[in-house]
DOBA-451435 format. One record per residue (C-alpha): residue number from 1; residue in three letters; x, y, z. Coordinates in steps of 0.5 Angstrom, whole numbers. Layout:
<pts>
> num_residu_c1_c2_c3
> NUM_ALA_X_Y_Z
...
</pts>
This chain:
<pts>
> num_residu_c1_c2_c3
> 1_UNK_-261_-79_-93
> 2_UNK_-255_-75_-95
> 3_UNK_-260_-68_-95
> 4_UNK_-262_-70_-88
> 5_UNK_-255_-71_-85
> 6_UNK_-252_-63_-89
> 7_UNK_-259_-61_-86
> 8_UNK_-257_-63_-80
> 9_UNK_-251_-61_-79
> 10_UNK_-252_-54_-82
> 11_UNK_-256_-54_-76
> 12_UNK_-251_-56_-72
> 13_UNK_-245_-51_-73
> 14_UNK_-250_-44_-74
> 15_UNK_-253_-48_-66
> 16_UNK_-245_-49_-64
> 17_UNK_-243_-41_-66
> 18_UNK_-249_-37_-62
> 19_UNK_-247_-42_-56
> 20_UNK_-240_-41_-56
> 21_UNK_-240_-34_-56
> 22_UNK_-246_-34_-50
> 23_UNK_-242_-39_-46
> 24_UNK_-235_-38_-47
> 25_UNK_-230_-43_-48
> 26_UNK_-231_-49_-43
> 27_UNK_-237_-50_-45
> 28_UNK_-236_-50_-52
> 29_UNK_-231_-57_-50
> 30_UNK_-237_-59_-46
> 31_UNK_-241_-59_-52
> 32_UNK_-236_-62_-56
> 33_UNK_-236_-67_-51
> 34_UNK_-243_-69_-51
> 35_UNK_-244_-68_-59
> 36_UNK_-239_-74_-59
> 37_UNK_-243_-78_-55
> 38_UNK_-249_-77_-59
> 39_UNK_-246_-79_-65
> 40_UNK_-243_-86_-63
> 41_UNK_-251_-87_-61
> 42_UNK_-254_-85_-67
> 43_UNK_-249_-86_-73
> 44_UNK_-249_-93_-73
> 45_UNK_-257_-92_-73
> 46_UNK_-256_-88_-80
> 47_UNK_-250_-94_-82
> 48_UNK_-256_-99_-81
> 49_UNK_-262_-95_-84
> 50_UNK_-256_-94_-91
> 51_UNK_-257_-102_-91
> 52_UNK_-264_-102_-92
> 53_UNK_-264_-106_-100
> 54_UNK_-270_-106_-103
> 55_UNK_-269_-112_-107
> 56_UNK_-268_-117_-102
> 57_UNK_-274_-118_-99
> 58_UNK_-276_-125_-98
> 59_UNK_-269_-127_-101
> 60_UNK_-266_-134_-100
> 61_UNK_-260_-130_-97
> 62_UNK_-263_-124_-94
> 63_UNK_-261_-124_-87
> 64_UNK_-254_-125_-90
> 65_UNK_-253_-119_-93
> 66_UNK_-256_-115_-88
> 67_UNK_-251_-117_-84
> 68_UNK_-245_-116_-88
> 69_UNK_-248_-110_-91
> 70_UNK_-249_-107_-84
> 71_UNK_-241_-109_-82
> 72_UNK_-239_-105_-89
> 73_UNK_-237_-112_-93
> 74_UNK_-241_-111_-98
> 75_UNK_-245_-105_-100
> 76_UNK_-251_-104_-105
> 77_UNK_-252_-100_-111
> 78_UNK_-253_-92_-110
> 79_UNK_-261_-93_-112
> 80_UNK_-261_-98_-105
> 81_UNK_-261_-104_-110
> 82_UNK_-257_-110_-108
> 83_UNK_-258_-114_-115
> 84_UNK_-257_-121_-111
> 85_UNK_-257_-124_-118
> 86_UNK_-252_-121_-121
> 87_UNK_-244_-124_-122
> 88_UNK_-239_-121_-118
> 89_UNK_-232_-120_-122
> 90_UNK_-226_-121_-119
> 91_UNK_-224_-115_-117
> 92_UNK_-231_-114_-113
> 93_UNK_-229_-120_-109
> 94_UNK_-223_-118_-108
> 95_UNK_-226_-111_-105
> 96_UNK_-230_-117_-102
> 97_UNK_-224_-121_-99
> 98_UNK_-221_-114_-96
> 99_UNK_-226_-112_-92
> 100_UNK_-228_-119_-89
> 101_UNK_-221_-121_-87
> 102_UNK_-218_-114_-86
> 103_UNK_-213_-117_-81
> 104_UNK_-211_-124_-86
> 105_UNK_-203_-124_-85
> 106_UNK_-198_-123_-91
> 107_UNK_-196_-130_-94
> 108_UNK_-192_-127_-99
> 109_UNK_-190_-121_-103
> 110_UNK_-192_-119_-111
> 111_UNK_-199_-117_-113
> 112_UNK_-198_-113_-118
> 113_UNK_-201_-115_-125
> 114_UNK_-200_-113_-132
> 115_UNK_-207_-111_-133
> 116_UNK_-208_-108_-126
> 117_UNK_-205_-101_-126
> 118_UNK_-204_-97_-120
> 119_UNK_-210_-93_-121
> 120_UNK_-215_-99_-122
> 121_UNK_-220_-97_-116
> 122_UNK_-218_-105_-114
> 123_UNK_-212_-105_-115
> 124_UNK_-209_-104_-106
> 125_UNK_-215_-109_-105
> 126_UNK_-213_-114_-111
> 127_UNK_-205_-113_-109
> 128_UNK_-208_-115_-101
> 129_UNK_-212_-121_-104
> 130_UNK_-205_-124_-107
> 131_UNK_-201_-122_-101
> 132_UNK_-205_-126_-96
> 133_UNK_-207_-132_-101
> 134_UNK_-213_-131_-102
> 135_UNK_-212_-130_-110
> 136_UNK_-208_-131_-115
> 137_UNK_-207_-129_-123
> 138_UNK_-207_-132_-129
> 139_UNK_-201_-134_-134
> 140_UNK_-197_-128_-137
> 141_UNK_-198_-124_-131
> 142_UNK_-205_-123_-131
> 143_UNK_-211_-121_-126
> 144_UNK_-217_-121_-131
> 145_UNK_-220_-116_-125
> 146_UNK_-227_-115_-129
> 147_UNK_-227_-123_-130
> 148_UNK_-234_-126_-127
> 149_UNK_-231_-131_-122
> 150_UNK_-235_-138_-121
> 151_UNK_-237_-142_-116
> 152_UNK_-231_-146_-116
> 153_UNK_-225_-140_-116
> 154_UNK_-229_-137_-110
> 155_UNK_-230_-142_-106
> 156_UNK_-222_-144_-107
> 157_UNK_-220_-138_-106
> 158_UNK_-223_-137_-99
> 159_UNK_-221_-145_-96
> 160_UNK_-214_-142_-99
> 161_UNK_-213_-136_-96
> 162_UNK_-216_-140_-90
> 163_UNK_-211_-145_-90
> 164_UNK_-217_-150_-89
> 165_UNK_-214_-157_-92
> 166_UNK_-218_-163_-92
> 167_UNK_-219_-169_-87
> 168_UNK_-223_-173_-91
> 169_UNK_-220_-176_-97
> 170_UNK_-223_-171_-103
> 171_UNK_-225_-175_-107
> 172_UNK_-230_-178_-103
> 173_UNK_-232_-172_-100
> 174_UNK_-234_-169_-106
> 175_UNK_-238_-175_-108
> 176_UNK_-242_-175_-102
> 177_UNK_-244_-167_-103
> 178_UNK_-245_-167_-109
> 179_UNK_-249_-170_-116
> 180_UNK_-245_-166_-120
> 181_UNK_-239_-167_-118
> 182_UNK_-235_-170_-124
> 183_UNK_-236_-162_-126
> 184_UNK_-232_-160_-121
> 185_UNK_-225_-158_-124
> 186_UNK_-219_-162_-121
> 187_UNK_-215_-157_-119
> 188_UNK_-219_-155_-114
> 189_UNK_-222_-162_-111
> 190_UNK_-217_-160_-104
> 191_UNK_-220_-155_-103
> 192_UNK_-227_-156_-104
> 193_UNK_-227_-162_-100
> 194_UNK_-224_-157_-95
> 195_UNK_-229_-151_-96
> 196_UNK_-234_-157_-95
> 197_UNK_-231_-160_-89
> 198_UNK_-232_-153_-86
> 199_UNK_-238_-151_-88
> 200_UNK_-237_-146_-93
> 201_UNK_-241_-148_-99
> 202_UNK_-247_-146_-100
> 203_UNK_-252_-149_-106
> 204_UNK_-259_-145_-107
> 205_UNK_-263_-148_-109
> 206_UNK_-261_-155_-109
> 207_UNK_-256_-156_-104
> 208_UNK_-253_-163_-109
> 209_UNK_-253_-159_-114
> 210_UNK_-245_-156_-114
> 211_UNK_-245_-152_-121
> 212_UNK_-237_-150_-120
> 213_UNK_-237_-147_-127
> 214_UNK_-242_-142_-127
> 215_UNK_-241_-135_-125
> 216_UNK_-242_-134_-117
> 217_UNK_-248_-128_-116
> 218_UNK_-248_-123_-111
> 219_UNK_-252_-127_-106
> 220_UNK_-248_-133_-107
> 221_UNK_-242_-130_-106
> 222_UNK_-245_-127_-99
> 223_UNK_-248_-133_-96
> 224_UNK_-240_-136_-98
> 225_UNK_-237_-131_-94
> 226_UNK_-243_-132_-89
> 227_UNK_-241_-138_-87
> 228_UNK_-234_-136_-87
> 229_UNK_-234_-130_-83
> 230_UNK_-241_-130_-78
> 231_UNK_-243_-134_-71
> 232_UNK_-250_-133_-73
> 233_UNK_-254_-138_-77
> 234_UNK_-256_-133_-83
> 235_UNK_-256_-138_-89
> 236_UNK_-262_-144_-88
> 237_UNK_-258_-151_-86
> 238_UNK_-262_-153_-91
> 239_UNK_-257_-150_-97
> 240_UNK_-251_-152_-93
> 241_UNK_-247_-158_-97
> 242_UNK_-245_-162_-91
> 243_UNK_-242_-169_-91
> 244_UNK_-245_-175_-87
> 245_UNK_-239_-180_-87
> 246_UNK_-243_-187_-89
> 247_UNK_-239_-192_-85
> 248_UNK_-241_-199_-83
> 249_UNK_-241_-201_-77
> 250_UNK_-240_-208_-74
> 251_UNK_-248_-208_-74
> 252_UNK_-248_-207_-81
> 253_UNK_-244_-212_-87
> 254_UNK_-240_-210_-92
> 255_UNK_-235_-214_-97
> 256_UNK_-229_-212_-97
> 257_UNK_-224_-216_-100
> 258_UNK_-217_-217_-104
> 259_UNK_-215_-222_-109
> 260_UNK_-208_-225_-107
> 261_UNK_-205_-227_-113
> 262_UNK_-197_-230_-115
> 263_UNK_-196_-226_-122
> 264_UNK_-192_-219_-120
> 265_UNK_-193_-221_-113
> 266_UNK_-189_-226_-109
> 267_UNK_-194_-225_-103
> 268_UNK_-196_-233_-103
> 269_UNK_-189_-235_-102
> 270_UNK_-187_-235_-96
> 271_UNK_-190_-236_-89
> 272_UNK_-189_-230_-88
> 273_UNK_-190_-227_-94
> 274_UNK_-198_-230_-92
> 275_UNK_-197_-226_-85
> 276_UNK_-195_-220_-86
> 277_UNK_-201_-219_-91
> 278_UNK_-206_-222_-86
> 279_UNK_-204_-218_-81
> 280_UNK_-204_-211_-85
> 281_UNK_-211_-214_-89
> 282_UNK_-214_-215_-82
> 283_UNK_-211_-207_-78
> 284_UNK_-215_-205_-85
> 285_UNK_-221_-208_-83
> 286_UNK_-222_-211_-90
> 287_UNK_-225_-218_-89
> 288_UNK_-224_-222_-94
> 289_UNK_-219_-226_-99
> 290_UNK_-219_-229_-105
> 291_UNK_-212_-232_-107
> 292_UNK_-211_-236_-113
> 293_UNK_-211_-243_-113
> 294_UNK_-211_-245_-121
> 295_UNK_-208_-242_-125
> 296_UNK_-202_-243_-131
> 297_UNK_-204_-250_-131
> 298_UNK_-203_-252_-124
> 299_UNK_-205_-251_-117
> 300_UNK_-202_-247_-111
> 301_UNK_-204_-252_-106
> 302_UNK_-202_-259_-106
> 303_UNK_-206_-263_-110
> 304_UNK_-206_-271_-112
> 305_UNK_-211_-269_-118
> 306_UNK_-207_-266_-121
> 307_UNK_-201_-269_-119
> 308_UNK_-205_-275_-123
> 309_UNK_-206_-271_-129
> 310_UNK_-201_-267_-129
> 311_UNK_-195_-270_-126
> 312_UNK_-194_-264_-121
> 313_UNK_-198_-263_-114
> 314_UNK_-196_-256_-113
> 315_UNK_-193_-249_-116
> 316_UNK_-193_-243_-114
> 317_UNK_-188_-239_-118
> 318_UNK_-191_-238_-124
> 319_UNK_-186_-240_-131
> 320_UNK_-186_-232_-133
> 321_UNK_-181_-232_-127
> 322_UNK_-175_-235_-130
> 323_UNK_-171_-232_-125
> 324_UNK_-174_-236_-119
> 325_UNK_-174_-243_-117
> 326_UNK_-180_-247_-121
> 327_UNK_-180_-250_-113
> 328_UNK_-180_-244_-109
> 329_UNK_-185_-243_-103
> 330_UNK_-187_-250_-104
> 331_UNK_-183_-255_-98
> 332_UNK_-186_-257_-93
> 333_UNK_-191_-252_-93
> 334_UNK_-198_-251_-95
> 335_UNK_-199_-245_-98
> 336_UNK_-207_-245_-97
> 337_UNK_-207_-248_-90
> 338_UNK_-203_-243_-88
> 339_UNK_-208_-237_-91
> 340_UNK_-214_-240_-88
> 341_UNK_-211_-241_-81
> 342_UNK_-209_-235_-80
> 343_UNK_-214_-231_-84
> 344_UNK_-219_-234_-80
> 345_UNK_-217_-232_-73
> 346_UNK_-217_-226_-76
> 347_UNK_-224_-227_-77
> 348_UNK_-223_-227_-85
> 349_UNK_-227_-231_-91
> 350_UNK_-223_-235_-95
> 351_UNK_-225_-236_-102
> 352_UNK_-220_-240_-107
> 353_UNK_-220_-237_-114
> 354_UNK_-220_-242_-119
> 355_UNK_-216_-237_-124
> 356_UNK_-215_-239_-131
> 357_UNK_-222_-244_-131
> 358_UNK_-221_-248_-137
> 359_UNK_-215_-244_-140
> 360_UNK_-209_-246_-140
> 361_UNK_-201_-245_-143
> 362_UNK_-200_-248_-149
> 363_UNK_-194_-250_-147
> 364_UNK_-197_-252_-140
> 365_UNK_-196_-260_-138
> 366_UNK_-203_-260_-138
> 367_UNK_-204_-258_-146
> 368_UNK_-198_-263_-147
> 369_UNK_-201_-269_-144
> 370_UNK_-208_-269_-146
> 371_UNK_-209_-265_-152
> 372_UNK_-215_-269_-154
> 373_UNK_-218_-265_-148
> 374_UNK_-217_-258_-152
> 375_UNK_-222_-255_-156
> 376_UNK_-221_-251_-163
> 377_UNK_-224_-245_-167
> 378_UNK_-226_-246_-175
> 379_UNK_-220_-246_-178
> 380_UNK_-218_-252_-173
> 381_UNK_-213_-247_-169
> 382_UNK_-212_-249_-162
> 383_UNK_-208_-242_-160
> 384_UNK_-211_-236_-158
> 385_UNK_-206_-230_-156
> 386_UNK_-208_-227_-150
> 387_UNK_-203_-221_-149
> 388_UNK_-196_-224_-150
> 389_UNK_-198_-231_-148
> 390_UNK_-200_-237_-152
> 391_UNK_-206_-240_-149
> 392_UNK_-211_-246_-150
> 393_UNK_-218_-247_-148
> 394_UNK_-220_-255_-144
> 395_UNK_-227_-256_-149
> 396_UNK_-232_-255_-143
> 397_UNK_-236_-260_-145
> 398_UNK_-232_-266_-146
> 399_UNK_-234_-271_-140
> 400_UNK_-226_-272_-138
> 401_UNK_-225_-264_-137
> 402_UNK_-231_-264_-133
> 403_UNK_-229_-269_-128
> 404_UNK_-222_-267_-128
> 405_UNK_-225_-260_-126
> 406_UNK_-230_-263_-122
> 407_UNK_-224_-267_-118
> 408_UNK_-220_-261_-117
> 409_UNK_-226_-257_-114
> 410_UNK_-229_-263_-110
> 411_UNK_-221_-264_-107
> 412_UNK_-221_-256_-105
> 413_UNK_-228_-257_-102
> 414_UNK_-225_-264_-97
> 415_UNK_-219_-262_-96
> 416_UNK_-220_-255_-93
> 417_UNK_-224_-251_-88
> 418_UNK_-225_-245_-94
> 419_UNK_-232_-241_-94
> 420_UNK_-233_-242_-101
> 421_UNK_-230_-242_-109
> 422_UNK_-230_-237_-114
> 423_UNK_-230_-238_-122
> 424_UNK_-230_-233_-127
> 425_UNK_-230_-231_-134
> 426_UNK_-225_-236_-135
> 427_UNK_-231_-241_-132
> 428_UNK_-233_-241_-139
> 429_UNK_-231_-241_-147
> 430_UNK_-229_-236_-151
> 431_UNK_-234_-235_-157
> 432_UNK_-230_-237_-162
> 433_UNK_-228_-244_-160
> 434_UNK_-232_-250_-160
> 435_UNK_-230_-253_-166
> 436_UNK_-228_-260_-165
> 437_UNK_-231_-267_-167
> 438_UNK_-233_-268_-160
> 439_UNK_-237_-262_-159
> 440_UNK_-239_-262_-167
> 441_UNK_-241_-268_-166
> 442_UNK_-246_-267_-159
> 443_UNK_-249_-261_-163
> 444_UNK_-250_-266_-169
> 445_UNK_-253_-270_-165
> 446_UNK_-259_-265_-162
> 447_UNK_-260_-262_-169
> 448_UNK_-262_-267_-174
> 449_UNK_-253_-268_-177
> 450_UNK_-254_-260_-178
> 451_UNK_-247_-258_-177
> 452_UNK_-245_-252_-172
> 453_UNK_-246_-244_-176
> 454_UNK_-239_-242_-179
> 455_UNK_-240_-236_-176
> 456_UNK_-238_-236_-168
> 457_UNK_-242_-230_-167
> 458_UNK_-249_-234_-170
> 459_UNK_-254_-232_-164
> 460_UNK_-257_-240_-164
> 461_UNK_-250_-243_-163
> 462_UNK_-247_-238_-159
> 463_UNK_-254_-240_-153
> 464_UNK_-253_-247_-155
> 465_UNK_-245_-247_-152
> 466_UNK_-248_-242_-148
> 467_UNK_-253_-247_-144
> 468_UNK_-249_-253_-144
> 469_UNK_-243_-249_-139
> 470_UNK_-250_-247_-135
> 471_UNK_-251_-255_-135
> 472_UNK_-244_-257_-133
> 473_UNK_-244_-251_-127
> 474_UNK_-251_-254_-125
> 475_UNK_-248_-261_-124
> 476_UNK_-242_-258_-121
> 477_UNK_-246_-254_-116
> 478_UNK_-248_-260_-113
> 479_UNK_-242_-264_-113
> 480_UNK_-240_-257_-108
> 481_UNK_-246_-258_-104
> 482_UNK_-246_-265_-104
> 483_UNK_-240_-264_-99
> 484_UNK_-240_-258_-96
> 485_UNK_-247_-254_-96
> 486_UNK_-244_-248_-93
> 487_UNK_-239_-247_-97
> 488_UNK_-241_-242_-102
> 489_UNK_-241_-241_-110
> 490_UNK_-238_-234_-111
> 491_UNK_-237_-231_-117
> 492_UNK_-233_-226_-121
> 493_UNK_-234_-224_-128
> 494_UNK_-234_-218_-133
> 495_UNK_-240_-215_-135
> 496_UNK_-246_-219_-136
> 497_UNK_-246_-217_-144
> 498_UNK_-237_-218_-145
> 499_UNK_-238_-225_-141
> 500_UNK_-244_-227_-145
> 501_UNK_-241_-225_-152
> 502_UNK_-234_-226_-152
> 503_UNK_-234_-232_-147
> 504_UNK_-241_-235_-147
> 505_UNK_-241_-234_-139
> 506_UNK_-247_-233_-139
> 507_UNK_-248_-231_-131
> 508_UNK_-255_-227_-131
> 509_UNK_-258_-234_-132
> 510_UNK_-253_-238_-127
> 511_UNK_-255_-232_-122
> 512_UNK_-263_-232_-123
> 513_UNK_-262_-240_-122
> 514_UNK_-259_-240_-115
> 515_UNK_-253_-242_-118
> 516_UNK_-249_-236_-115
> 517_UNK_-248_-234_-108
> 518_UNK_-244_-228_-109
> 519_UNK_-244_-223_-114
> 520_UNK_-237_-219_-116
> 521_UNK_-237_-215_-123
> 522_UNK_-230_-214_-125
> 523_UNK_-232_-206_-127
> 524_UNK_-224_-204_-128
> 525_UNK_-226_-197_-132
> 526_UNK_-222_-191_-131
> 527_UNK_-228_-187_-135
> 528_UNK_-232_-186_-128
> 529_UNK_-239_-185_-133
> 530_UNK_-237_-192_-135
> 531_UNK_-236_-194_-128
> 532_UNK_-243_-192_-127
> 533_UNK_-246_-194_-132
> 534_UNK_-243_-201_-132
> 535_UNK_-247_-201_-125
> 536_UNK_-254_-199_-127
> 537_UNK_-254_-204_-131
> 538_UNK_-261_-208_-131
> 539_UNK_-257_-215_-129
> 540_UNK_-253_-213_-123
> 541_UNK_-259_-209_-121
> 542_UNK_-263_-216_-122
> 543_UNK_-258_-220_-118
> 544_UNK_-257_-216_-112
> 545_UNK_-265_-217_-110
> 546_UNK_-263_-224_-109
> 547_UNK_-255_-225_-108
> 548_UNK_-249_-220_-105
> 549_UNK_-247_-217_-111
> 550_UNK_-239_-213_-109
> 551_UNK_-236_-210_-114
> 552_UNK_-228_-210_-117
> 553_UNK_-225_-204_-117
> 554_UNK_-217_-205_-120
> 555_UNK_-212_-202_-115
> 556_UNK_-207_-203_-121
> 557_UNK_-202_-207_-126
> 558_UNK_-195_-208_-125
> 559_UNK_-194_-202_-132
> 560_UNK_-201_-200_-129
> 561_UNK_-202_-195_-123
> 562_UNK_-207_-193_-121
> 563_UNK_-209_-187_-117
> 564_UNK_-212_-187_-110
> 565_UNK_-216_-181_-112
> 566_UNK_-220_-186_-118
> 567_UNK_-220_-192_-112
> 568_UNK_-223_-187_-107
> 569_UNK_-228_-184_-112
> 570_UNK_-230_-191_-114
> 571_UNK_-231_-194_-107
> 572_UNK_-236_-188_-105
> 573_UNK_-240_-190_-112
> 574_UNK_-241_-196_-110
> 575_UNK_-244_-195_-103
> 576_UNK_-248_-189_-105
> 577_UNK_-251_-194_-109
> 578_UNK_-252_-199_-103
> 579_UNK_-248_-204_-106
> 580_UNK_-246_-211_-102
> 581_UNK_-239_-207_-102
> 582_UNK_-232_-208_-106
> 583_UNK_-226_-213_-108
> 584_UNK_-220_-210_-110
> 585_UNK_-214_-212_-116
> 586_UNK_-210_-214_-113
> 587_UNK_-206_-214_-107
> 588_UNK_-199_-211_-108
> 589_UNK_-202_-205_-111
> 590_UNK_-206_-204_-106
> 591_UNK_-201_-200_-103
> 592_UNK_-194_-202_-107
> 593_UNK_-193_-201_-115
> 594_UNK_-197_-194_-114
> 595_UNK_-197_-187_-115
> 596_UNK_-197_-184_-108
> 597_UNK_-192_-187_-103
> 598_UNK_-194_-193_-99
> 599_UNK_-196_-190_-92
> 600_UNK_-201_-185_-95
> 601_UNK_-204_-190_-99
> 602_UNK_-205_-195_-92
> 603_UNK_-208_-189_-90
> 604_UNK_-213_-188_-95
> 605_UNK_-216_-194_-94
> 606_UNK_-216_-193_-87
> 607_UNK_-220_-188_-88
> 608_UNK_-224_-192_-93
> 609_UNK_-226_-197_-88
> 610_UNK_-224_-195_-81
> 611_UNK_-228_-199_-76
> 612_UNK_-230_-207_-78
> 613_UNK_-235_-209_-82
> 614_UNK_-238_-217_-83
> 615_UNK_-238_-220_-89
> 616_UNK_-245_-220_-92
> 617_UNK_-248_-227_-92
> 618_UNK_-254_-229_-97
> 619_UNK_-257_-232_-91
> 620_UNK_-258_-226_-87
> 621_UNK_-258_-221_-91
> 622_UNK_-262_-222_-97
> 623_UNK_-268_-226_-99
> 624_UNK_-267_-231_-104
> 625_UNK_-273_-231_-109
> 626_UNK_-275_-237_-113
</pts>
């Protein structure tokens, strides 16, 4: 080609002198005049024909780089090769950047970098990249110009020097985009929910499979700037990571709960108090509440079974708060009726949480007034500590402690309009109790005077203890239905093999025998892999073909805060994999006693849920099998 054009003009100028002198001065202008238009015509011809690469033919990107090598961005290899797999260095993009973005304005002044010396050939284009925010160094004043870029830092670098920033949570972005996405660096999560948003990444040939980490190649880094730069549709859509939002609308169910509780919250003392939370609950379209009702050895409602028992119908205020009154929030109202009327003009579910179970204080009045109802390990040892906390445990399987349980629940059930009751792991025993001469009695009686196993952990004692709390939820399931059908039995428990293992609450077999109306898996993990792998387990899997199976998600503790990021993350888990929604540890830190500031988490979680969604019921939502 380069010989054509010295040939051509050769010709051209012996043409031009014999012309000169034959026709003089005005015609020589004349001609230049003309030649010039000639050349307007037939040089962008000869620019194109330069573009012609041999090694793209058929390739993924081929339209792509056709038009950006015809727009001069990129440019092929003297033997008219492309070599569309092979990496690009730093300094290459930032050529790449400078003739993409050549009018970009200046953000800042520098650019000048330790191992770029000024005769760099990249080095006006590196010093440009900097100064308009597409690129920046490394510590110790480096650019590393011959450093391949990956994936990840070329996509940053176009959504940063193109002022993109997400609209979406970027968390929830990614997980919708990408499978791979816990590859994708912290950093840089901002700016690649963003450059997602915008269409600029680009995933061959699978559009899931994001690979932040490995070196961006030629073609790669072409269909980038493709979709930053062209009006054309050059790369195929199907290679275009895009996000389609899931989100319920009131056609669809999803349940979107809270658990309201009285320790590191005082969101249950006062009307207002109960108000105020409803009001910020319903504008964020969650759609049920589950306030504790049980729990330190007394109810939070007023109750004459425990006022019978225990000699105390009500409190709220919970002994750990010595600087409060033991009274507060507890005359002349009702905490309970207060939350079901108000929720339920909000056309919120109602699900009282019995919290503690069978535990108590050790302390408590209700360990005090009838210690022959507590249960004991081996070495004849009532107290087991829980964190800080003396605690004991009610021996499930004394007749007097389940009717009291019963009379407490039943009382709920009559006394109060709620949609259902919710237990968890503390519905059960930890497994190295159950050593008392009642129990040790009734197991002698089913086998013969042989005396329970002196380990805890023995396989056949722990079933055994097992299937007795299974029977009493049995008796007490119907006691709940013998009342009211409607109201549901909802429950809350670790994982199936901690609840099993260490609390004897064997819920799979409670679930399978339509014991349980809703599932919530306290799932409170901050490794995501072990987020994940808590739901694929084969028990939660088998339990939503019959029931709505929720998860927790833990939104924060008082000495605890959890990161919005991490509650967003887990969220989009949880839908990706068409669970029956989620329910949030606990109210106050959901948007207070956190990292990020109130009005931003508030935010988050209306984007969460931005239009509302009913609650699923099991009814008609989900077939029961037998």
């Amino acid at each position: 080609m380069k010989q054509l054009v010295k040939t051509l003009f050769t010709a051209f100028a012996n043409g031009l002198v014999a012309f000169s002198r034959a026709c003089g001065h005005q015609a020589w202008l004349m001609f230049l005049f003309i030649l010039g238009l000639c050349l307007a015509l037939w040089l962008p011809t000869l620019a194109y024909a330069q573009t012609r690469l041999s090694d793209i033919q058929e390739n993924w990107a081929q339209s792509c780089i056709e038009q950006l090598a015809q727009q001069q961005i990129i440019r092929g290899y003297p033997d008219n090769r492309f070599q569309p797999n092979a990496p690009v260095t730093r300094a290459e993009f930032a050529a790449m950047l400078g003739k993409a973005f050549p009018d970009a304005p200046e953000i800042r002044t520098g650019g000048k970098f330790a191992d770029v010396p000024t005769q760099h050939w990249a080095s006006q284009a590196i010093r440009q990249a900097y100064q308009t925010g597409f690129l920046a160094g490394y510590p110790g004043g480096l650019f590393q110009p011959n450093q391949p870029i990956p994936r990840v830092q070329a996509l940053v670098s176009l959504a940063s020097g193109l002022k993109y920033v997400p609209q979406q949570p970027a968390v929830e972005t990614l997980i919708s985009a990408f499978e791979d996405v816990n590859a994708i660096p912290n950093y840089s999560q901002g700016a690649i929910a963003a450059a997602v948003e915008n269409q600029l990444v680009v995933n061959y040939p699978s559009v899931q499979t994001f690979n932040p980490n490995q070196n961006a190649s030629r073609a790669e880094i072409a269909a980038f700037l493709c979709q930053a730069t062209q009006t054309a549709e050059l790369i195929p859509s199907q290679y275009i990571a895009k996000v389609e939002t899931q989100v319920p609308n009131l056609a669809q169910a999803e349940l979107r709960g809270v658990w309201l509780t009285n320790i590191d919250s005082q969101v249950l003392f006062s009307t207002q108090g109960i108000t105020n939370a409803i009001q910020r609950l319903d504008q964020l379209n969650f759609n049920t509440v589950y306030p504790t009702v049980w729990n330190w050895g007394y109810t939070l409602y007023p109750s004459q079974v425990a006022e019978r028992e225990i000699g105390r119908a009500v409190r709220l205020v919970t002994p750990l708060d010595e600087s409060l009154d033991p009274n507060q929030g507890t005359q002349g109202r009702d905490m309970l009726k207060e939350i079901i009327q108000q929720a339920h003009q909000k056309d919120m579910r109602v699900i009282p949480w019995f919290e503690f179970g069978f535990m108590a204080p050790a302390d408590s009045e209700l360990a005090k007034r009838h210690p022959d109802w507590l249960t004991q390990n081996r070495q004849g040892v009532k107290i087991q500590p829980e964190g800080s906390h003396d605690r004991v445990w009610l021996n499930p399987f004394h007749p007097e402690v389940q009717q009291f349980i019963q009379d407490l629940v039943v009382e709920l059930v009559n006394n109060y309009d709620i949609d259902g009751i919710q237990f968890d792991d503390h519905f059960g025993l930890p497994s190295e109790f159950g050593y008392d001469p009642l129990t040790i009695k009734l197991y002698q009686q089913e086998h013969q005077g042989q005396s329970p196993p002196r380990d805890p952990n023995d396989p056949e004692w722990v079933r055994w203890r097992a299937n007795k709390i299974t029977d009493y939820l049995t008796q007490l399931f119907r006691a709940i239905k013998a009342q009211k059908s409607d109201v549901i039995i909802s429950l809350s428990p670790n994982p199936q093999d901690f609840s099993y293992e260490f609390f004897l609450a064997d819920w799979y077999t409670w679930e399978r025998r339509g014991l349980v109306e809703e599932l919530i898996v306290q799932i409170y993990r901050n490794d995501f892999d072990r987020f994940i792998a808590e739901l694929e387990q084969p028990e939660v899997q088998a339990a939503r073909r019959h029931i709505p199976v929720g998860i927790g998600i833990l939104a924060g503790l008082k000495n605890k805060p959890i990161s919005l990021s991490q509650i967003q993350k887990q969220v989009e888990a949880v839908r990706q994999r068409g669970f029956a929604g989620v329910s949030f540890f606990f109210y106050e830190t959901l948007w207070d006693n956190a990292p990020e500031p109130s009005p931003q988490r508030q935010a988050a979680f209306q984007a969460l849920f931005p239009l509302p969604a009913r609650s699923p019921e099991i009814s008609a939502d989900w077939e029961v099998s037998d």
